[in-house]
Structure formats: C-alpha cells, structure tokens
N, C-alpha and C positions, 0 to 999 in steps of 0.2 A: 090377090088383095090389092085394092085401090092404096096407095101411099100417097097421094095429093090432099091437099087439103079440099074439104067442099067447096064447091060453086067456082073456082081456076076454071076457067073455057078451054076447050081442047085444043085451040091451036096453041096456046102458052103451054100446056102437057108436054106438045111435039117437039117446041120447042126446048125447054128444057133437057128434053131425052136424048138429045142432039150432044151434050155433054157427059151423058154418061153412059157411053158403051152400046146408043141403038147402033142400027145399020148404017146410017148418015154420019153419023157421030166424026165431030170436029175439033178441032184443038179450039178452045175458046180461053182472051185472054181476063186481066183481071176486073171484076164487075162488082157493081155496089148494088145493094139486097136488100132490101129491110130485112132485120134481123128478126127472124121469126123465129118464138120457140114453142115449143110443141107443147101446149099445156091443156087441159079439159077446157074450154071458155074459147080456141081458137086464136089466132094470134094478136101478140102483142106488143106494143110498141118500142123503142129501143130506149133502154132507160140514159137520163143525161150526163155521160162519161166524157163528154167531147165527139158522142158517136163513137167510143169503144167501150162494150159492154165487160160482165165482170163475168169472167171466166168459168165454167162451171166446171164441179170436179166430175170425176166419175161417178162420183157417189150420187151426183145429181137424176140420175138417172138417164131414160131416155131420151131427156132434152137439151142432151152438151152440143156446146157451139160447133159447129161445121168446119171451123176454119178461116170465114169468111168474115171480113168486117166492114173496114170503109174502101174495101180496094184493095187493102194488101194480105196477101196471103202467109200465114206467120212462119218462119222458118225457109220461103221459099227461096230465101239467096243463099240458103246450106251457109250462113255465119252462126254458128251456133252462141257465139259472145257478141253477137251485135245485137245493134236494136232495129224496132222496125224500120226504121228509115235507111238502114244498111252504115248507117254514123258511126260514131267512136263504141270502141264498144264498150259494156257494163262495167261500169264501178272503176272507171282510168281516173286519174288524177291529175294533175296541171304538172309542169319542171318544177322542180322545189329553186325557189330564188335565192339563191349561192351569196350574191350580195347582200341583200338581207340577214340571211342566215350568219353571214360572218360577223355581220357590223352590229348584230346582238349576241354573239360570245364575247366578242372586243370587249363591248359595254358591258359583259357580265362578270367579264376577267377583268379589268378594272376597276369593278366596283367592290372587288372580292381583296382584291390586293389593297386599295386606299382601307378598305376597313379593318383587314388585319392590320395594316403597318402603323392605323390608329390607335388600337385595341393593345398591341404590340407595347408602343408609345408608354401609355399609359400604365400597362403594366411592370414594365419596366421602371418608370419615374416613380411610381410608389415603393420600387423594394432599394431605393438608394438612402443610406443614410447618411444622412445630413447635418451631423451633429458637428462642427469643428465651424468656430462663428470667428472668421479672421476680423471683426469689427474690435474682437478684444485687444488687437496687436497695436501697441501704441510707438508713436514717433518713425512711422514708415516713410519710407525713400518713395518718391516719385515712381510715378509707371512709366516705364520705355513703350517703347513700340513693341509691338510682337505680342505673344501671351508664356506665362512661366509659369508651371505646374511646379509643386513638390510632390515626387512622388517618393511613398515611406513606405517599407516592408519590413513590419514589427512582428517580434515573438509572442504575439499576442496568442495565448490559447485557450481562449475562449470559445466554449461549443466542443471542446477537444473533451473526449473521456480517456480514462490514461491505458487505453488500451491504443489510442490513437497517438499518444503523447511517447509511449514506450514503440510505435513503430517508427512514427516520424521522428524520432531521437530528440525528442526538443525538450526533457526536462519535465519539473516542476515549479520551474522559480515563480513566485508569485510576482506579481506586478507587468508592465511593459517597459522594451527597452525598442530600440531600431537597429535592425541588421543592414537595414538598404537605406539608401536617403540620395535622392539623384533630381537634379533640375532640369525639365526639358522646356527648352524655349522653342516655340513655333514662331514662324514668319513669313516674310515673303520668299526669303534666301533658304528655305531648307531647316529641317527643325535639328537640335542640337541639344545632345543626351550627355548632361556633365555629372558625372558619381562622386559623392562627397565620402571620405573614407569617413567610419564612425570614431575611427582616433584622430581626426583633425580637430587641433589646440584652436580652440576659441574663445573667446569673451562675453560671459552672459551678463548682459544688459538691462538697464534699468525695466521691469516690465508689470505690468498689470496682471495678477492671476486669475487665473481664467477663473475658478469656481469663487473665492472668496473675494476677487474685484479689488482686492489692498492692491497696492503698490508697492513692488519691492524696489526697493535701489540697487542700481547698477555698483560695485566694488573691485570692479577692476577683477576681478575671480576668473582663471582660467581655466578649462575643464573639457573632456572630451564632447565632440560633438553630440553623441549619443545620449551625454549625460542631462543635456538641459531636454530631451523628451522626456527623460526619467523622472527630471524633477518637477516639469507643471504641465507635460501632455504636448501636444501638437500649436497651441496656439503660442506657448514659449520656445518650441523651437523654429516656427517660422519665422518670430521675433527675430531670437540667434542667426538665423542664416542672413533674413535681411538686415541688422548689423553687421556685421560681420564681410557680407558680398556689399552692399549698396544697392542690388538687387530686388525687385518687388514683385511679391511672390501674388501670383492672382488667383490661383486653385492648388487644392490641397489635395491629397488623395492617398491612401491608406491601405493595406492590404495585410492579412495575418498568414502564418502557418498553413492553418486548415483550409483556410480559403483558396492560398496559394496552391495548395497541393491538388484541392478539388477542383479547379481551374484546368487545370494541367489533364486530369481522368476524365473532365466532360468533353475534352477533346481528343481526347482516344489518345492521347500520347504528344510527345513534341521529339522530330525528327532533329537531333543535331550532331557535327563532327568533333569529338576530344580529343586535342593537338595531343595528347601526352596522358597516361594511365596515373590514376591516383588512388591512395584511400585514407579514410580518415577514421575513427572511432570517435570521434567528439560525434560529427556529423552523420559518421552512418555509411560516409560515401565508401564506394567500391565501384570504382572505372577502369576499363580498359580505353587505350587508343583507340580510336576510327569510329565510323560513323555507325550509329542506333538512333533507338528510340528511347524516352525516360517517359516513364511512368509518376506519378505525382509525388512518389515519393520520393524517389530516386533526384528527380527533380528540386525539391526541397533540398537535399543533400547537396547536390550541385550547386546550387546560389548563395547555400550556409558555409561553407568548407573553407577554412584558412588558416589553417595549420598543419594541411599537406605543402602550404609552398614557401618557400623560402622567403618571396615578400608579402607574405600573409594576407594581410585586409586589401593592399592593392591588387592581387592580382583576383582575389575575391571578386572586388567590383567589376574587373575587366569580366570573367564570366557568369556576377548577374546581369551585365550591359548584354553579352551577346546571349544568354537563356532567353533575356526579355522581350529581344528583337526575336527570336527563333518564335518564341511562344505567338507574338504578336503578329508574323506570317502565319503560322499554321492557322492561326483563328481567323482569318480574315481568305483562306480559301475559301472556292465554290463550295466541296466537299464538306463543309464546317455551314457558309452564309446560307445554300439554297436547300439545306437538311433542318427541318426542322428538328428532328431525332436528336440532332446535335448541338442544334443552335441554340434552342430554350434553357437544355441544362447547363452552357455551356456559359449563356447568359445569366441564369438564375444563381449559378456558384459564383461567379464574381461580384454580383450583384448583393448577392446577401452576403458578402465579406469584404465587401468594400466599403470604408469611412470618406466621406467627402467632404469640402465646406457646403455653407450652408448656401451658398451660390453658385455652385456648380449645378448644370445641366446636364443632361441629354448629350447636346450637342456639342457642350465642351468636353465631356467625358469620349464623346466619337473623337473630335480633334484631338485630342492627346492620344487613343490609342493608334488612327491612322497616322500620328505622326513618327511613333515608336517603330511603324512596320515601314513607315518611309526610311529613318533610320538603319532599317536592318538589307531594305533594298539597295543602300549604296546612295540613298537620294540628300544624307542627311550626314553629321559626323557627332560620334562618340569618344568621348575622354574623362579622365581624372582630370579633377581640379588640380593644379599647375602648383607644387610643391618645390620647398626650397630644402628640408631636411627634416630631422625629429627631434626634439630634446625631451626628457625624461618619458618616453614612451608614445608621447604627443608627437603628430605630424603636422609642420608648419608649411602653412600655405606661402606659393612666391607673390608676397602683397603687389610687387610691378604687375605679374603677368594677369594676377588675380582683376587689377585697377584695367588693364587694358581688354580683358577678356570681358567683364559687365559693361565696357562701354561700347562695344562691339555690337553687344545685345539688346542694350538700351536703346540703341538705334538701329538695330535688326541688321547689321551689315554682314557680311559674312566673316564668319570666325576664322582668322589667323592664326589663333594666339593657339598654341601646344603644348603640351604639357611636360613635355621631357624637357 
C-alpha cells in the first residue's frame, strides 16, 4: 500500500526512506516539516500557535502529531520535568525573599500589639471607679515634690453574699470603717510606704461634707484615725490626714474585702515567708512558720489579724506592708504580665473593686503599683508613722519626727527619719 501522500516525486519518497529503516538508512538530525495531518481534503497548514500545534489525543484518530514540530523533538533530552527548551523545569518557583517576609511579620506583630495594648487601655479606664472628688477637701497644704497616694483597705462588703462574708470571717456590720490606711510617696530618691495605724489620736478638722456641702467646724475633737472615714467617707479623711501630717495627698485609692481576696485567686496565690506561726478566731488566720503560698482568703486573714500579737495594730501594718509588696511582685512577673489567662482576671478584679479619685489615671494607678513592687525589691523603704506613746487607747504620733519626716518628702529628699 502506497503511504505517501499524492503527487511527492520519487526522489523525495527515497529520500525520506532513508530515515526509516531502508537499506541506506541514516541517522538523520532534527528537521523542520510542515506539519501535515492526515485528513480527507489532503494536507493542511499549521494553525497559528507560534508554530506549535495543538496536540491531538489518541482519540483523535489517525491523524496524531508525529513528534515533530519546529525542530524539537519532545521528550528527546529524557528530562521528563523540563520543558522544551531543556530550561527550569515545570511549575519551580523563584527563593521566597526572607527580607520581605520578615519585615511583614514585624509590621503585623506590631500592628497587633499597638492595637491590643489600645483596646486593652481603654478597657481598662472604663472599669475604674472614679467616685472620691478630692476638690471637696477644704484648707489643703501646699504640694511638695514627688507624688502621695492614700492608699485605704476598707471592710467594705459590698458584692459579698454571706456565704462569702461567713468564709472570709468579716462580719455583718453594716457601714464602712478602714483596716489599712498607708501613704506612699514616689519620687526621684525611691518611693516610700508609711502605715498609719487605724488607732492613731487625731484631730478632726474643720471640713466641708462631702454629700450635703455644709460646713462643719473643727472643735478641737480627738478620735481614732479610722473614725473620721466612718464619719463622712474618704474625702474627710484625706482632709484628717492632711491636717494632721501637713502633707498633700494627690491620689486616693481604695480597696475592699472581696476585691482584696479576689486579687489575691486571679493570681493563682501570693508566695510568702511567716517569721513566726499564729492563729486568730476574730480573723480566721491559722499560720504555721516558713514559707507557702496564701490563697485569697487566707490572705485576707493575714493583713486582718491583730490580736494574735502582743503589739496589735502595729505589728498588723508591718504585715500588710510586706503582704502588699509580696502581692505586688508576684503580679508584676512574666508568669502573671505575658499570660493573658492571668493578666485580664487578674486585672478585672482589681479593677472592679477598686475606688479612686476622680483624677486618678491609667498611668498614675501603674506608678503607685510599680512603685509598691519597687518597695518590696529593696529599691524603696517601708515604716510606721514615728510614735511617741498611747493614752486612753489612742496612739500618739512623735509631732518632731512626724514635722521632719513631711519635710523630707515635700522635697522628695531621702528619708532619714525612723520610726523607732
């Protein structure tokens, strides 16, 4: 059977034959053809693919491509993943750019941290409360240098159900009194944590009430410290203290019971050493010597208790000074700061049981607590207010040591003055 197309002249036949297996037969290399395919109508031109046609399947019949195209033979350099031009082969990809790559995490990790720590911000500034308006305190002493918190931990039990009132041992008494009452002055020299015992003899002073705006006069009226909270709230006893010290009080701060104890459980516990085992039944406490952990109630017992010791309320305040540094390290670990598991509730309980003035920030609220945990590192000093004795139950403050210890502070110098 003739297999040439018609009308090919016979020397093109011969030659052709020449590569496929006649007697002559030659290795011949690669050649460019017109693409002829086999159809009824005789052949036909190569359609415009750049000169490489479109592949026919088998299905096509028996008119599938040869092989042959504009010269190269497909397959013939045995790369089975290359292409035809023996190049990169199918579907590589470029080096991924390592620079690039990084310095858009950078930018994503940043962009991710500025917007929590805004969000953060702001949720935070909404859950402080803000009620205690120190504009009511009339006849204040000048500002020193430095800045002076009052910081007050009241039996406040508010939000407590007495299921929680019968474990944290604190009562029913209706109203508020203060268990803690302590000045920390920040400054350049180091901040400094003075504990005012709640039976120090004072003199309540002429002052403005805070809800009814009368004026009461001052009568010379001596009374425990504790007592002038009782009698018109936080804004007459800032009054009292700045009478009393010459001292100017610039932020308030407030703390309850529940809060305190829930403070204490969102941070999983507060690690500290008890020189000496105690117990009390007022309070609840049951200590052994050496070093644990306190749980928030436990806790609460430990900063209430003063009637395991022989000198009562002072040795009291000695350990809410060192609970409060203990407390205020543990919260300010990695373990606590880079957790949010810990951080938020840990944040949210203080936050919602904490009373501030109505000027207090953010920012001043961080400054007093880092400066409580500078205190506890050794970077700062803690004391009782400098007494001279007691009469009828009242603790009298030493007026010298008291006059030279504000003036120390007024001018932020470093504190000398001791209280022994």
């Amino acid at each position: 059977m003739n297999d040439w197309p018609e009308g090919w002249p016979d020397d093109q036949r011969r030659r052709n034959r020449q590569g496929r297996g006649g007697p002559s037969a030659q290795p011949e290399g690669p050649r460019v053809m017109r693409q002829v395919r086999r159809t009824p109508g005789g052949p036909q031109p190569a359609p415009p693919y750049g000169g490489v046609p479109r592949q026919p399947t088998y299905q096509d019949g028996p008119g599938y491509d040869d092989g042959y195209n504009t010269g190269q033979v497909y397959g013939a350099q045995g790369g089975g993943g290359q292409g035809p031009g023996g190049g990169e082969p199918y579907g590589s990809r470029p080096a991924p750019n390592w620079r690039r790559r990084i310095k858009w995490t950078a930018i994503t990790l940043v962009t991710v941290l500025v917007v929590t720590s805004v969000a953060t911000y702001f949720w935070a500034d909404s859950k402080l409360h803000r009620e205690v308006d120190l504009s009511k305190v009339i006849d204040r002493p000048e500002a020193g240098k430095g800045t002076n918190y009052l910081i007050v931990g009241s039996d406040s039990r508010a939000g407590m159900s007495d299921e929680d009132k019968k474990k944290l041992h604190t009562g029913s008494a209706q109203g508020k009194r203060t268990d803690t009452m302590m000045i920390l002055h920040t400054g350049d020299n180091g901040p400094t944590l003075i504990s005012l015992p709640r039976d120090s003899d004072v003199e309540i002073p002429t002052y403005k009430g805070s809800t009814s705006g009368k004026t009461y006069q001052g009568t010379g009226r001596h009374v425990k410290l504790n007592a002038a909270y009782a009698e018109d709230g936080p804004e007459l006893l800032v009054r009292t203290v700045e009478y009393n010290t010459g001292l100017h009080i610039d932020h308030y701060a407030e703390i309850g019971f529940g809060g305190f104890a829930n403070i204490v459980d969102a941070v999983g516990g507060v690690e500290m050493t008890i020189d000496k085992g105690f117990k009390d039944k007022y309070s609840g406490a049951d200590f052994k010597a050496g070093k644990q952990k306190l749980d928030g109630e436990q806790a609460l017992a430990f900063v209430r208790t003063r009637h395991a010791f022989a000198a009562s309320d002072l040795q009291r305040t000695k350990n809410q000074q060192k609970f409060l540094a203990a407390l205020a390290h543990q919260v300010a670990t990695p373990s606590t700061v880079l957790n949010p598991f810990k951080l938020y509730p840990t944040l949210g309980a203080g936050l919602d049981s904490l009373t501030v003035d109505t000027d207090m920030s953010l920012w001043n609220l961080a400054s007093m607590f880092w400066a409580m945990k500078g205190v506890s590192g050794g970077d700062g000093t803690s004391m009782n207010m400098p007494l001279a004795g007691s009469t009828g139950g009242n603790l009298l403050w030493d007026k010298a040591k008291v006059k030279s210890l504000v003036n120390e502070l007024n001018n932020d110098d470093k504190v000398t003055v001791s209280a022994d």
